[in-house]
N, C-alpha and C positions, 0 to 999 in steps of 0.2 A: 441374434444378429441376422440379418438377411442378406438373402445370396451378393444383394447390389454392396451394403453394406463391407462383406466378407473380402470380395472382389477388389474396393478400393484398398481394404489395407495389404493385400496381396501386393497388387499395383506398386503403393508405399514404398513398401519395405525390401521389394525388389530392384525397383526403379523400375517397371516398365513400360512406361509410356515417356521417360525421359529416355529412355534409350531405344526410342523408335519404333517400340513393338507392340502389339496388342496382346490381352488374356490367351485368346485364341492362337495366336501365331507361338505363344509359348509353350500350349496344350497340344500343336500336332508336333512343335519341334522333338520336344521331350516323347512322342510317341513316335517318330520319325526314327531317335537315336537310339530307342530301346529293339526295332524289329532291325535294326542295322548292327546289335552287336549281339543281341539277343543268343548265337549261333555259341559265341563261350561257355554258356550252359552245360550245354550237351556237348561241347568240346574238350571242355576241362574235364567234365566227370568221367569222360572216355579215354583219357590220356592219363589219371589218375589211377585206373584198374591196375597198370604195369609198376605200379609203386604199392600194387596190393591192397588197395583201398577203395570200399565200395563206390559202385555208382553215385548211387543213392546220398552218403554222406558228402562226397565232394559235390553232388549238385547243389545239394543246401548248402554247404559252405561259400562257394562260388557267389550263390542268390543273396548271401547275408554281404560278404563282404560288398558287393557292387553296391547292393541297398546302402551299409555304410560309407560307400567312397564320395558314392553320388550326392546324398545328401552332405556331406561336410563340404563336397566341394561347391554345391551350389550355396548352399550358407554361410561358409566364410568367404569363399571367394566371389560367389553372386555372377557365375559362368555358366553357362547353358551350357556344360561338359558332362560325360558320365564315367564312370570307372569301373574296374571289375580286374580279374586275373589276369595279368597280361602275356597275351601269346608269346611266347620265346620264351619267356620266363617262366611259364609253366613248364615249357621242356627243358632247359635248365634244370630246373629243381627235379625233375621226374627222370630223365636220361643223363643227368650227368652226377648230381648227389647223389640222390637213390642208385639208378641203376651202373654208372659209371664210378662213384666213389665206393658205395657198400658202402651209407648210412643208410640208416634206418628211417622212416618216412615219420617219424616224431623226432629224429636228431635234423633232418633235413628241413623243419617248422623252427628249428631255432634260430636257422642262417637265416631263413625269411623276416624272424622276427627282431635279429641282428638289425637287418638290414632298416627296419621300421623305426626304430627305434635311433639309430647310426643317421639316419634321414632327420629327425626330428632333430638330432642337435644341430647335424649342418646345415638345417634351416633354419633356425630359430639362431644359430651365431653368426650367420652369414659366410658359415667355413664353406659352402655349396660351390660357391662361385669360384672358390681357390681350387677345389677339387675339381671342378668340370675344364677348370683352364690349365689345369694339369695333366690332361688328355691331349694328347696329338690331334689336332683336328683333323686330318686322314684318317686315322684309327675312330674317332668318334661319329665319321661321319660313314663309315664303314662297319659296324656295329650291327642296326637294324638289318645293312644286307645281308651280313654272316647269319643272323640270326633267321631270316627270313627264307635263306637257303634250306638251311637245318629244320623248320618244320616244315617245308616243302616235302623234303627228303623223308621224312617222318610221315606224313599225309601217305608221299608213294609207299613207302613200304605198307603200313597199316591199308593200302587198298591193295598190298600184292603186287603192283606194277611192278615195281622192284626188288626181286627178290636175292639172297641168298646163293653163293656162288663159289665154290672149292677153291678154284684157281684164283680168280680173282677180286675175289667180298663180297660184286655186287653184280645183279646182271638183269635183264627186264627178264618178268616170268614171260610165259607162254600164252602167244594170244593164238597158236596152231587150233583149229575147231576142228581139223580134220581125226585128230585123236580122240577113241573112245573117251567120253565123260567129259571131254573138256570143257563143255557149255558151264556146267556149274561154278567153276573156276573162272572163267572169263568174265561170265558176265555183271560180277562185283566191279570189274574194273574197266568193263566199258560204262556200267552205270558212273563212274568216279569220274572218268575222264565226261564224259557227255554234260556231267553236275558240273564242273569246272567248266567248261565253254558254254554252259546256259549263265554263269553266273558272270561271267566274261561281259558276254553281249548284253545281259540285262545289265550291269556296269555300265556298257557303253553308253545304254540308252537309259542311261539316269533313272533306272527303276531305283526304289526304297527299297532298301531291305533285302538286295540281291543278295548277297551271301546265306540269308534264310529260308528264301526262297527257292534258292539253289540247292540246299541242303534235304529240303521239304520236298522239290521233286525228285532229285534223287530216292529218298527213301523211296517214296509212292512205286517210284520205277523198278526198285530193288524187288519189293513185292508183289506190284504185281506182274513181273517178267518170269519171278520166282514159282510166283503160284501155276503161271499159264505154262509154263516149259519146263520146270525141274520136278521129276521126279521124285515125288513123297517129298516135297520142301515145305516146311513148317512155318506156317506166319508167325507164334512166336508172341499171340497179341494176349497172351493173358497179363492183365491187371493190376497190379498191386495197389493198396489204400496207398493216397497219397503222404499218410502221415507215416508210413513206414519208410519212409527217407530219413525223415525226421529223426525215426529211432537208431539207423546206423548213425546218422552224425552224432548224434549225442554219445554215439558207443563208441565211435572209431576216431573222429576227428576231431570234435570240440574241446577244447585245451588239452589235447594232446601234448602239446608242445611245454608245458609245463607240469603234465603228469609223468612222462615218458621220457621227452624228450631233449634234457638234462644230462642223460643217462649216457654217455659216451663208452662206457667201461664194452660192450662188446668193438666197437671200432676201436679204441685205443688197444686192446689184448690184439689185435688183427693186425695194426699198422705202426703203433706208439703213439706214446704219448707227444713226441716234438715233432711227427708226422702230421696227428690230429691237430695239435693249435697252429701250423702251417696250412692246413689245408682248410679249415676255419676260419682263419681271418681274409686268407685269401678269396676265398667263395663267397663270405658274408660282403668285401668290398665289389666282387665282379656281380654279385647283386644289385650293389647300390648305385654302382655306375652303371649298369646297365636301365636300371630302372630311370636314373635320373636323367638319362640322356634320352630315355622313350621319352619321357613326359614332357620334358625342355622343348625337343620338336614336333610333341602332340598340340602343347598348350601352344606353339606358335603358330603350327599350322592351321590350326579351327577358328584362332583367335583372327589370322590376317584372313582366312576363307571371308571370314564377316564383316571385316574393315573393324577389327574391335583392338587394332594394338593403338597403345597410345599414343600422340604426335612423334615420342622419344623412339618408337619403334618397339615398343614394350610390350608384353601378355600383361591387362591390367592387374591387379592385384598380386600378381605371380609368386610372392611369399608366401602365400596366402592357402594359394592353389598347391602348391608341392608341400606344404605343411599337410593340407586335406590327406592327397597325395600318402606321405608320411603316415599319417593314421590310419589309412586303409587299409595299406601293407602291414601294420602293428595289429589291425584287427583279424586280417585273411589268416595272419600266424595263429595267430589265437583261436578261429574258427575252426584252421586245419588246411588251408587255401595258399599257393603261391603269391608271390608278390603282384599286388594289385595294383593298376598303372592306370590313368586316365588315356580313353581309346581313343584310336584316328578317327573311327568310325562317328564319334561327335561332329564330328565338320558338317555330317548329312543333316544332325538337326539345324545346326549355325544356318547352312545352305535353305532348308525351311523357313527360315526367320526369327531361330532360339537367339535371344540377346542377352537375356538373366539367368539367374539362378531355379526361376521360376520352372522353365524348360527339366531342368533337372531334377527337381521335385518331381514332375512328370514321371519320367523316367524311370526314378526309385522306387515309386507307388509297384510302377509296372514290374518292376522284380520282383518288389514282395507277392504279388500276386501270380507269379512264374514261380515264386514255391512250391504251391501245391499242384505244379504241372509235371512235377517229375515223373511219373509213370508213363506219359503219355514220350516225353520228352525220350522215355529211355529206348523207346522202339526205331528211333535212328539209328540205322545201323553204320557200322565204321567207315565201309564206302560213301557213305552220303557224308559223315564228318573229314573225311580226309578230303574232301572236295573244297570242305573248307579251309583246311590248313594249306593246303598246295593253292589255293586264292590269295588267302592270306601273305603266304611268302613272295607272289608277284608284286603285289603292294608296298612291301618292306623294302624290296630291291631297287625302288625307284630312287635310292638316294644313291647310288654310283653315277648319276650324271656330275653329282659336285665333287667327283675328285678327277684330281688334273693328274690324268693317264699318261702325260707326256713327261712331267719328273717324275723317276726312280724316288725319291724321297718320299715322295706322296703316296705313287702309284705301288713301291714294294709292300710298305709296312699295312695300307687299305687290301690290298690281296690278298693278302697273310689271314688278316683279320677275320674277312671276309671265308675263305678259303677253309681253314685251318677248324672251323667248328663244325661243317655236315661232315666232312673227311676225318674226325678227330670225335664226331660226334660228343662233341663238349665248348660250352660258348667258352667259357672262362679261359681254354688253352687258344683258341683264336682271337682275345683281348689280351693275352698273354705274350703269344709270339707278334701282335702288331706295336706293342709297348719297343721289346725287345728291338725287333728288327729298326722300327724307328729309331731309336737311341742308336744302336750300329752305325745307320746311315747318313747321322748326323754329322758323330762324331769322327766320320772317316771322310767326310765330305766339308769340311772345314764350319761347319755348323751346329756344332757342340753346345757353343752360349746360348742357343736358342731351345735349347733343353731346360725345361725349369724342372728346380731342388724336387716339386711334386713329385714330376715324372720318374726321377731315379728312383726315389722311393718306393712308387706302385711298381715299377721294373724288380725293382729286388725283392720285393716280397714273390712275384711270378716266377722266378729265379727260382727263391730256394724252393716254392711249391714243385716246381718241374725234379731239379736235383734232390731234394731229399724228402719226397713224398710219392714221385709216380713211380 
């Protein structure tokens, strides 16, 4: 078959040229949205370590599941979208399962893959839609900020800005240079903050790819400030085969979650037995609502960036897309990966000219072929990712313009929400207390009926998780 040949049934089978775009406007979109989210890689893998688990294996993991999200979703749903682990949700699973509950990071692959599976029926029965209208719209719409706080918070800490503090938890470390040694210390975290206002301004100025680029000079800056002023400082650049990633996933993380992580008997002997299935189903559901409401206003935002919802005001296919969605999360479990969420950062290929699916074929190519870049990948160091995560969470935050700050009703239970996860360092207790407080406010506010049966439900399960688990 010849290239012209190949090309028409690509066209075909995508629709691309019924949907305004050419081969080529497909091939830089899809390469537009890969160097735009790209930065998860080496962000996941690096947030991963503090759950004990190598580099190495969550980078492959990471690179598998986004390969899988991206293709299901450009194939059934036929969206120039991509997917991969999704920020918050990584630290969810990492700082508040793992390190905040004391599960085990093969018990903590099962909520994920709860959560994939819990996805797939309420998509395929249409119970999704009863669940998401079961959320307070102030708490739902306040979600991405709490969460966007928290790996802010987690960025500063991991660059040291914010450190550790007797009296009071937390406190900026020391940027005094007047003190013996102190350049060594400092200047991780003027390279972080410097990384974040280059990647600011390249934002502003509609560069691609800003947050990788951002993250990419940083490093450079890390090293070579490192080399030229510190002291016996080590680059640090020796090599490993790329296929030696390959062999911790296969050793540490690839079906874990069904070798291991079944195994509750050290958490139940720790906490019990009516403890664990409380804190179980409650984590497996702040999963899915969490996950579902990234994507809900992922796939709406990249879809209207393009003018691509339908006359109804629709994300086209949208069953479609959160089934994809659904499976990716069921495979990242499976790999060894947090819940994997279709990215904002899609919008930058949409904004290119991505209309199909075709873009996102793109896209996945380019992951598979970021597998075998983990060595290279791994010499970013924590200040140049936490540039990212503290970017990241500016971006999250933009959703507190749609809550109406002037009712208590709205304005308490979104604060809460918001509020209650960097401070609590755990999302699910900030979806917890915004449930709570809302139902409070309602019902002392002569607006009870406007609680629906959903809501009390998720409320009481967050309930006994607070009273007979923490």
């Amino acid at each position: 078959m010849t290239n012209s040949r190949k090309a028409a049934g690509l066209d075909k089978f995508f629709g691309i040229t019924a949907a305004g775009s050419t081969m080529r406007m497909e091939i830089m979109a899809g390469v537009t949205t890969f160097f735009a989210m790209v930065y998860i890689l080496m962000v996941n893998a690096g947030m991963f370590t503090a759950a004990g688990v190598s580099y190495g294996a969550i980078y492959i993991a990471t690179a598998i599941s986004a390969v899988v999200g991206t293709v299901c979703i450009g194939l059934l749903a036929n969206l120039p979208l991509a997917q991969a682990s999704g920020m918050g949700l990584n630290a969810f699973f990492v700082y508040t399962c793992v390190l905040g509950f004391g599960m085990s990071y093969a018990n903590a692959l099962v909520l994920v893959l709860f959560d994939g599976v819990l996805f797939i029926i309420l998509t395929v029965t249409g119970l999704r839609r009863t669940i998401f209208q079961a959320i307070p719209q102030s708490v739902r719409v306040a979600i991405p900020a709490g969460i966007g706080l928290f790996i802010a918070f987690i960025g500063l800490q991991n660059a040291g800005i914010v450190a550790k503090d007797a009296a009071t938890g937390v406190t900026l470390a020391s940027f005094n240079l007047l003190k013996e040694g102190a350049w060594p210390g400092v200047m991780p975290m003027l390279v972080t903050i410097a990384a974040v206002l280059a990647i600011a301004v390249m934002a502003k100025k509609n560069v691609k790819g800003a947050v990788l680029l951002g993250m990419l000079g940083g490093a450079a800056a890390y090293y070579l400030l490192g080399y030229l002023t510190v002291p016996g400082f080590a680059l640090g650049l020796t090599l490993e085969s790329p296929f030696a990633a390959f062999g911790q996933f296969f050793s540490e993380s690839f079906l874990k979650v069904f070798t291991e992580g079944f195994n509750f008997s050290g958490y139940v002997a720790a906490h019990g037995a009516a403890n664990t299935v409380l804190v179980i189903v409650t984590t497996a559901l702040a999963f899915c609502m969490v996950d579902m409401f990234d994507t809900l206003g992922t796939l709406y935002g990249a879809c209207a960036r393009g003018n691509m919802l339908t006359p109804e005001g629709e994300v086209p296919n949208m069953d479609k897309a959160m089934l994809a969605d659904a499976i990716a999360t069921t495979a990242g479990a499976i790999c060894g990966t947090s819940t994997v969420t279709t990215f904002v950062e899609s919008a930058s290929g949409v904004a290119e000219g991505g209309r199909t699916g075709m873009s996102a074929m793109v896209t996945a190519a380019l992951f598979f072929v970021a597998m075998f870049l983990s060595p290279i990948a791994q010499l970013v160091p924590s200040c140049a990712t936490a540039a990212a995560l503290v970017y990241v969470g500016v971006l999250m935050i933009a959703c507190v313009k749609d809550i109406d700050w002037h009712d208590a009703n709205e304005a308490v239970p979104a604060f809460l929400t918001m509020a209650m996860m960097p401070f609590t360092y755990n999302i699910s207790y900030g979806i917890a207390f915004g449930l709570i407080s809302c139902i409070v406010m309602k019902a002392f506010t002569g607006k009870a009926r406007e609680i629906k049966a959903g809501t009390w439900v998720i409320a009481a399960l967050f309930l006994a998780m607070l009273f007979l688990t923490h």
